[in-house]
C-alpha positions as CSV (number, residue, x, y, z in Angstrom):
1,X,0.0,0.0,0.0
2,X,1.1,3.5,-0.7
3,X,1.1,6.1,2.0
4,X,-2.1,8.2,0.2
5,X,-3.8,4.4,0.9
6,X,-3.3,3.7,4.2
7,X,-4.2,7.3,5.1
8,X,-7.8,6.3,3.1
9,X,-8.0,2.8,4.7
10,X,-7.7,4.5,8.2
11,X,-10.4,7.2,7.8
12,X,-12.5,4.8,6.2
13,X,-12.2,1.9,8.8
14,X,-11.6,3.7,11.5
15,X,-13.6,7.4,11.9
16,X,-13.6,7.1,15.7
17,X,-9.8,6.8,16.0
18,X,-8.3,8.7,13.2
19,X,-9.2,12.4,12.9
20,X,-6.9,13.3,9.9
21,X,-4.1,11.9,8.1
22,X,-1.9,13.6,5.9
23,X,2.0,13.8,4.0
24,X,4.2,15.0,6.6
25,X,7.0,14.6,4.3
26,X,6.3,12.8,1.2
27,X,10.3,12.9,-0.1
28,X,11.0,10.8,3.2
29,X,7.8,9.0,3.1
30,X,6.1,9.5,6.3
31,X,2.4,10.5,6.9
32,X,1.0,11.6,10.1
33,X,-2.4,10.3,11.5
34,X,-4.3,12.4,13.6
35,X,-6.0,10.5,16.7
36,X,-8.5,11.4,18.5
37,X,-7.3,11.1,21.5
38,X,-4.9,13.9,20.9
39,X,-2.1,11.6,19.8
40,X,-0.7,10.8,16.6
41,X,0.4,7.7,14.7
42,X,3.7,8.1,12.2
43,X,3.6,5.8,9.0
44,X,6.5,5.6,7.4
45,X,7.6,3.7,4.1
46,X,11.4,3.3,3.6
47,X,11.7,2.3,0.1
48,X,9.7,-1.3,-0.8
49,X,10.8,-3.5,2.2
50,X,11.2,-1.1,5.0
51,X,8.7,0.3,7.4
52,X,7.3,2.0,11.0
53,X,5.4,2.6,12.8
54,X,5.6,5.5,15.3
55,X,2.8,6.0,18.3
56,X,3.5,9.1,20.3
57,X,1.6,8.9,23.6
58,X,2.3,11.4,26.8
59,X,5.5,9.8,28.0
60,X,5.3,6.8,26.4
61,X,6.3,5.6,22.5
62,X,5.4,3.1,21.0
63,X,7.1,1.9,17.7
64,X,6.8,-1.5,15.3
65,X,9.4,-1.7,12.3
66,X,11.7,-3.3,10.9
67,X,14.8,-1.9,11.4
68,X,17.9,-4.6,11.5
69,X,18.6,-5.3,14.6
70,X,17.0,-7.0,17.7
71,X,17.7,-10.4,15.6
72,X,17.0,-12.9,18.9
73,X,13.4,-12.0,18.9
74,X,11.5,-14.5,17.3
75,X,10.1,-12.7,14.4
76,X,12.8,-10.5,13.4
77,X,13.2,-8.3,12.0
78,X,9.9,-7.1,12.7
79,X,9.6,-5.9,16.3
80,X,7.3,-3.4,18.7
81,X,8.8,-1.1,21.2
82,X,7.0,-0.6,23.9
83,X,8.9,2.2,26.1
84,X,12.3,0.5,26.2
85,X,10.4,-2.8,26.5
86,X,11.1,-4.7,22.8
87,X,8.8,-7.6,21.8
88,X,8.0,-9.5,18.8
89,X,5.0,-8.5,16.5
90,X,3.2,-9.9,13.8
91,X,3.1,-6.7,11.6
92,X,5.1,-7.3,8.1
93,X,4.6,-3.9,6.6
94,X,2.4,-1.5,5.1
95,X,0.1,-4.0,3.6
96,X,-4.2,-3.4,4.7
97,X,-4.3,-6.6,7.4
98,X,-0.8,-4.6,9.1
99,X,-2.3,-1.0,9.0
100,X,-5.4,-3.0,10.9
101,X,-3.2,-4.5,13.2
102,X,-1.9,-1.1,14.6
103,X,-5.0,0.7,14.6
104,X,-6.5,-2.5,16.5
105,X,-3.4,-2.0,18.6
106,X,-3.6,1.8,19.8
107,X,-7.6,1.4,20.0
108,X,-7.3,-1.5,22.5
109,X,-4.8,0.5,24.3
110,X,-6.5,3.8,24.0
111,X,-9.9,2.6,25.2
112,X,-7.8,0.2,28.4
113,X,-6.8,3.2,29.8
């Protein structure tokens, strides 16, 4: 998925999360999702087989990508951050089922607190 399409997908799917979503910097691919809790989500494509994900919460960031390192965990390269906390994660990329994934993510954590 392109960045235009995941910012589509997420207004569409998801109205009572995502507020806006827009290019924050199209030459460095990374758009910037509105939330409605006052956060925002960062999506960000790094050429064809690199990604994140970037959730900034008050004091707390939250972060899946693939970024080479953190090669013990079992599905690496693909990992969350979680504060300084890493774990493994089942997001692959940009593709539709992955941009659900997060959103299902922050919502289950937005609506927990």
């Amino acid at each position: 998925m392109t960045l235009e399409e995941i910012g589509r997908l997420c207004a569409a799917e998801s109205p009572r999360l995502v507020v806006r979503a827009w290019m924050v910097d199209p030459r460095r691919g990374r758009m910037r999702l509105a939330l409605r809790d006052g956060t925002y989500l960062d999506a960000h494509q790094l050429g064809a087989d690199r990604y994140s994900y970037h959730w900034q919460r008050p004091g707390e960031t939250v972060r899946r990508n693939n970024a080479p390192h953190f090669n013990h965990i079992d599905t690496a390269l693909h990992h969350l951050h979680i504060g300084q906390e890493v774990r493994a994660s089942p997001v692959r990329g940009v593709s539709e089922q992955d941009v659900r994934q997060v959103l299902r993510f922050i919502q289950s954590q937005i609506e927990g607190d």
